[in-house]
C-alpha positions in Angstrom: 88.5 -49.6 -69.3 86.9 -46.4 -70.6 83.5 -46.8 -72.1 84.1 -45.6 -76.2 81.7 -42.7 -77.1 79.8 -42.8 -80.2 80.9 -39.0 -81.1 82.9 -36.2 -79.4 79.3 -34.4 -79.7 78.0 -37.3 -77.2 80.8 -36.4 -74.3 80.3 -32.8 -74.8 76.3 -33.2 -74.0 77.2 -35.9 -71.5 79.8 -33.1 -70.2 77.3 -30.1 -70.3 74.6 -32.9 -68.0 77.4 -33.3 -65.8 78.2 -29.2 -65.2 74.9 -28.6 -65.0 73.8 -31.4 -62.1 77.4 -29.6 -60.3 75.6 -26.3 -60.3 72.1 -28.2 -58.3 73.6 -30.5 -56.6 72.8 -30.0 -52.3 75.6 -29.5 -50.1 75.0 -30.4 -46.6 77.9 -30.6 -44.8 78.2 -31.2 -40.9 80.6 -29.4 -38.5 83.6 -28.3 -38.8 85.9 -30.5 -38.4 88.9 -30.4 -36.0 92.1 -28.8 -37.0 93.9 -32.0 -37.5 90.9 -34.2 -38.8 91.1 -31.1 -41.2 94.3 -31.0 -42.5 94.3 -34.9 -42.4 91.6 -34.8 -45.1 93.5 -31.7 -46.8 96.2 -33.6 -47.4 95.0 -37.2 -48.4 93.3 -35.3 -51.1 96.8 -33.4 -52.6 98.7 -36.9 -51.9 96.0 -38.6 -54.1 96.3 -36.0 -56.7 99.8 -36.4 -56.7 100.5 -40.1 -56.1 97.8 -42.2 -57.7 97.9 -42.9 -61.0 94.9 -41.9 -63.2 93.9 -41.1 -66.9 90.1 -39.6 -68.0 88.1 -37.0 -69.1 87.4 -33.6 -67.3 84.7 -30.4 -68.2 86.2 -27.2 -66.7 83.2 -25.0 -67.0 83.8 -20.8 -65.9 80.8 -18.8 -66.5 78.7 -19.9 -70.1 82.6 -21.2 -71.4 83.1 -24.9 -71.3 86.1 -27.1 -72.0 86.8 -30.5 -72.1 90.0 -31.8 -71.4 92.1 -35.4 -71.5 94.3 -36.0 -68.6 97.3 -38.7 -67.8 99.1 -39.1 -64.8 101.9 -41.2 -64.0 103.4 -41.8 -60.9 107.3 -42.8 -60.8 108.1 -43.0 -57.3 109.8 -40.6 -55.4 113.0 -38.4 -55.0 115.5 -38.6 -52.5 114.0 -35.9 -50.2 110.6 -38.1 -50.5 109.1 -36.0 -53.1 106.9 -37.7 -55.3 108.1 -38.3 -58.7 105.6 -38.0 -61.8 104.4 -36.5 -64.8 100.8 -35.0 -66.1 99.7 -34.6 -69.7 96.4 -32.8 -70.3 94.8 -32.0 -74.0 92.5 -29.8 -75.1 89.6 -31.8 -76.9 87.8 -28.7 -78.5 88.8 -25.5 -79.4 92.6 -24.8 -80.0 95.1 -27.4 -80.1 96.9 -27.3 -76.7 98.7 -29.8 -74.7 100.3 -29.0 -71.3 102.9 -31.4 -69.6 103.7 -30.9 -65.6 106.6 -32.2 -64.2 109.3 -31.5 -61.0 110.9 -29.3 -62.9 108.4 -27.2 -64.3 105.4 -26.9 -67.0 105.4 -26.8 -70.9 102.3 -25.5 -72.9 102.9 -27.2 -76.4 100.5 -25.2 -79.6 99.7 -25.9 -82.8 99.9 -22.5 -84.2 99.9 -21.9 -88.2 100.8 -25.4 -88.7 103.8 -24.9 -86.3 104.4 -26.3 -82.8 105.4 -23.8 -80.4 106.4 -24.8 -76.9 106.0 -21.9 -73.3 107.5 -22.5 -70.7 104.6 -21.9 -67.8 105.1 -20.7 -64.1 102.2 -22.9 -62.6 102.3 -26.4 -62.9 98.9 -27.3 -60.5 95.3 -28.3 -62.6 92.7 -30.0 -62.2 92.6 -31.9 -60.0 95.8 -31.5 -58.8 94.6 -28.4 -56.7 95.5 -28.8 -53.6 99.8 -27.9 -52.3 101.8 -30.2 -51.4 101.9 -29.1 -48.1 97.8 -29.4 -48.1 97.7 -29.8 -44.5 98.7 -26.1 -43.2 95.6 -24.8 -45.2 93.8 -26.2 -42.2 95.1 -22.6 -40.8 93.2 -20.3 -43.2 90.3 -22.7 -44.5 88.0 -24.9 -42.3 86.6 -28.5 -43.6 83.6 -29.8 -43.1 82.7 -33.3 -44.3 79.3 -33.6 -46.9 77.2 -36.2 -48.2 78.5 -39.3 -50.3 78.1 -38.4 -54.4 78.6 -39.9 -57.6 81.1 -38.8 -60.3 82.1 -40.4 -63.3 80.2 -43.7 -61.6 82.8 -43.7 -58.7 81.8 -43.0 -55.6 82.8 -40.1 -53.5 82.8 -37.6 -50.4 81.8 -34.2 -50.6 84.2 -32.1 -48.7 83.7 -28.2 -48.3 86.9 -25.9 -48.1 86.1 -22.5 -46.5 87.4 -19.4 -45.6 87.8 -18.3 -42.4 88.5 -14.6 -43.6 87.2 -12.4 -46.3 90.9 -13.3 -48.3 89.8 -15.9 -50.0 87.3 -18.1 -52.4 86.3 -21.4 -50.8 86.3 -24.8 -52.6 83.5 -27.6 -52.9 84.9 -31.0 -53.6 83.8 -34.7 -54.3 87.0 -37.2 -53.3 86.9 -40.4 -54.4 86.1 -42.6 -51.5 88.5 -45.0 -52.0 91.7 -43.0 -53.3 90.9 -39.6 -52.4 91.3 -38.3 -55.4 89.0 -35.0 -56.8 87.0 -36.3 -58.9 85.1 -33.0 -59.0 86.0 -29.3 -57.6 83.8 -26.0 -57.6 85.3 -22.4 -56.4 82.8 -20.8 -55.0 82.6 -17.0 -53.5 81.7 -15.6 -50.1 78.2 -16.2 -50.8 78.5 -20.2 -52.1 78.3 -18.9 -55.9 80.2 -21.1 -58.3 82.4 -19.5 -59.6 84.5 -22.0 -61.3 84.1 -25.6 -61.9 85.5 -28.9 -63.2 84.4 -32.3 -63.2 85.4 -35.9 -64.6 83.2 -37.3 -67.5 85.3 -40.4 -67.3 88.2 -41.4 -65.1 90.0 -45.1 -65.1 92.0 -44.7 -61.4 95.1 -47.5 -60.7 96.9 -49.6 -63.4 99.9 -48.4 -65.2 98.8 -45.6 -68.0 100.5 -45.8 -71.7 104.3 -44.7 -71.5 105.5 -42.3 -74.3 107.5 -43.0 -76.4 110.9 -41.3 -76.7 110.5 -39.9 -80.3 107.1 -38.0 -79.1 109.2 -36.9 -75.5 111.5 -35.3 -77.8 108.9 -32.9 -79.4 108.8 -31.3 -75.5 112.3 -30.5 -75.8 113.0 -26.3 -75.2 114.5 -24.9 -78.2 118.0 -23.2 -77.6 116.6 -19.6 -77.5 116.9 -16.8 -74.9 114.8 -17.8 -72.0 111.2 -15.8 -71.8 111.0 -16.6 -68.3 114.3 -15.5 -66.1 115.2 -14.6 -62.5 115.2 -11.1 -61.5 118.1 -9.4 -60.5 117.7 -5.6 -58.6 113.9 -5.8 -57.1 112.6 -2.0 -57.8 109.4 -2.4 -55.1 108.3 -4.5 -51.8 105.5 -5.4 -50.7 104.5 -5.0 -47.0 101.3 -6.0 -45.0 100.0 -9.2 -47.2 97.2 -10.9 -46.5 97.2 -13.8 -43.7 99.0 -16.9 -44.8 99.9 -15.1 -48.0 103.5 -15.7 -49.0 105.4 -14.7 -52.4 106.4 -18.0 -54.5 107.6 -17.0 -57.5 109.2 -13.7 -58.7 110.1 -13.8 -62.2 111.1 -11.5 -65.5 109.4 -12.7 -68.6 108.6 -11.4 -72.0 104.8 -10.9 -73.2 103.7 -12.1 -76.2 101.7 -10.1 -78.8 103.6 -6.6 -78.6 105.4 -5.0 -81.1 107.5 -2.0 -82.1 108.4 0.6 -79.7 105.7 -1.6 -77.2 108.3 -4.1 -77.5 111.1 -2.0 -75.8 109.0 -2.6 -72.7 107.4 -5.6 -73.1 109.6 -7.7 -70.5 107.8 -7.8 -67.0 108.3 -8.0 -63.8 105.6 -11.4 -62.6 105.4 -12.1 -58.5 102.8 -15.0 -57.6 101.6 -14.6 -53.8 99.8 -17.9 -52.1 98.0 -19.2 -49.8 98.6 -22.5 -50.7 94.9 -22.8 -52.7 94.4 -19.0 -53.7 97.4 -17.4 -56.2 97.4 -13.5 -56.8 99.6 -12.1 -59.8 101.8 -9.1 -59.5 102.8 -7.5 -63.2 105.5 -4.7 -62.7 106.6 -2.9 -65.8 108.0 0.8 -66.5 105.0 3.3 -66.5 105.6 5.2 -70.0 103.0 8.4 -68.7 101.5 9.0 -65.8 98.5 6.2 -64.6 95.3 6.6 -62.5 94.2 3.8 -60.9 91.9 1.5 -62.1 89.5 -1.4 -60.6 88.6 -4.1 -62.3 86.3 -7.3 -62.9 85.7 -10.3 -64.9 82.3 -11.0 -65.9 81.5 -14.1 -63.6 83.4 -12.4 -61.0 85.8 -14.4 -60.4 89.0 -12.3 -61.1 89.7 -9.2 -60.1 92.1 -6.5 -60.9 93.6 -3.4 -59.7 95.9 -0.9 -61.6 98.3 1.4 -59.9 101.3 3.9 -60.4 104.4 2.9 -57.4 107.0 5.5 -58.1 108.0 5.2 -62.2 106.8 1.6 -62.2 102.8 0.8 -62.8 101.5 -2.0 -61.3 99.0 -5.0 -62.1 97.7 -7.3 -59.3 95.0 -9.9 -60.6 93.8 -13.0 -59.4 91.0 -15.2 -58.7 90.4 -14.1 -55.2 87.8 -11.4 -53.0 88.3 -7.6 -53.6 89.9 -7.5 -50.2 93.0 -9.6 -51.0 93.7 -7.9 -54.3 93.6 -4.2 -52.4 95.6 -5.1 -49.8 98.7 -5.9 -51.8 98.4 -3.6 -53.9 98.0 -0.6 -51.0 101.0 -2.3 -49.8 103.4 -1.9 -52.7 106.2 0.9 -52.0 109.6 1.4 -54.1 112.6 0.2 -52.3 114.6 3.4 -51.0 117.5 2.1 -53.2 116.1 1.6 -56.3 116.8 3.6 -59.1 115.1 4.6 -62.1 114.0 1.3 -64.5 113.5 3.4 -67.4 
């Protein structure tokens, strides 16, 4: 069982400790390994994430901002084309009241807002530490592996295992899987120069056993209102993108409305949003009607992490983002072009 805290104060020093020691502690990794001893590792560490059961306490910690975060997952077998069946819940334990639940099907961000619930539908249903794709094994294509020392998180033991680049495309990944399951019990992105970048790690984890089940009256507060749907397909596609980045491949193209405009900025508020992937990297694509004409613009978080370009393609402006290099970001959007058949959006 979970050891009980005296105070919430307690687990967030405990947490800080915890972010801090992720930040010093040595990686010294051997070779590389093999392609296949590679993607074996690769993908016992997505199957774990996927297909063990598990509830605990994480810390995602990106630049001085630090959150802590509850997380149950329940495995409930598997579908008929073999996919694994199951459903996360993670809560915000500071700040804002939040609650995400991940299914098959798709994710719901439940907020307490003014006293009122509000449900969102979300495009991404990965976390922490459910980082790695299904299909972890072909990563072994983009990223080599190399095997660390053993560790200790949240008083389990486990294996440090580097994921990095073998191109200037993408971040690289430091993880610690459990050595019995294989499950992350800790993950750091680091850039091309082994910076963290961004970081998460288990306070508190209870692996195996069969997690609390829900109870229908508290499933029923995720049900979706009957209301137009923010998120929809798109129909005519106004640009393309040639020339992405290696192993790059689009995964999502959607039309969705943002939240927080008003007006005559409401006219336009609904959005073109692509996701392109590697599997372990994700890159945005925001197309919307350009009211004037745009220069383009570069941009950067302050820890680095994301980064941003701004362009004009034809009447549409264009927003790529996403936590990956410079390089990556550039050369999708230097690729964008409108289709030769596409008219006007405006």
């Amino acid at each position: 069982m979970m050891r009980r805290h005296r105070s919430w104060r307690d687990l967030g020093l405990r947490a800080a400790g915890l972010s801090a020691a992720l930040l010093t502690l040595p990686v010294q990794a051997a070779d590389p390994l093999s392609t296949h001893d590679a993607a074996t590792w690769l993908q016992r560490m997505s199957d774990a994430a996927r297909n063990v059961a598990y509830e605990g306490v994480f810390v995602v910690q990106h630049g001085s901002a630090m959150q802590t975060l509850s997380i149950v997952n329940r495995p409930f077998g598997s579908t008929k084309e073999g996919r694994a069946e199951r459903e996360s819940r993670l809560a915000a334990m500071d700040g804002a009241q939040r609650e995400v639940r991940c299914t098959q099907s798709g994710s719901i961000t439940r907020v307490m807002e003014g006293g009122q619930i509000k449900l969102e539908k979300r495009l991404n249903s990965r976390h922490f530490p459910d980082l790695l794709p299904p299909n972890a094994a072909a990563l072994a294509n983009w990223y080599s592996v190399k095997l660390g020392e053993l560790a200790r998180v949240a008083g389990l033991d486990c294996r440090q295992v580097e994921i990095l680049p073998k191109d200037p495309y993408r971040w690289g990944y430091v993880l610690c899987a459990d050595k019995d399951s294989g499950l992350p019990l800790k993950a750091m992105m680091i850039n091309e120069a082994g910076l963290p970048l961004m970081q998460y790690a288990f306070a508190e984890i209870r692996i195996g056993g069969s997690p609390k089940v829900e109870s229908q009256s508290s499933r029923d507060t995720w049900r979706m209102p009957a209301q137009p749907a923010s998120v929809r397909p798109i129909g005519i596609e106004t640009v393309s993108v040639k020339n992405l980045p290696p192993g790059f491949s689009r995964i999502a193209a959607v039309k969705r409305t943002l939240p927080n405009r008003s007006g005559r900025a409401r006219m336009s508020s609904e959005v073109e949003h692509w996701v392109f992937s590697d599997g372990l990297t994700h890159i945005s694509l925001f197309l919307e009607p350009a009211t004037r004409p745009i220069a383009s613009v570069r941009g950067q978080s302050k820890q680095g992490m994301i980064n941003m370009v701004t362009r004009q393609v034809g009447p549409m402006q264009a927003t790529i983002l996403g936590d990956a290099p410079w390089v990556a970001i550039e050369a999708i959007a230097m690729g964008l072009e409108m289709r030769p058949d596409a008219g006007d959006p405006r």
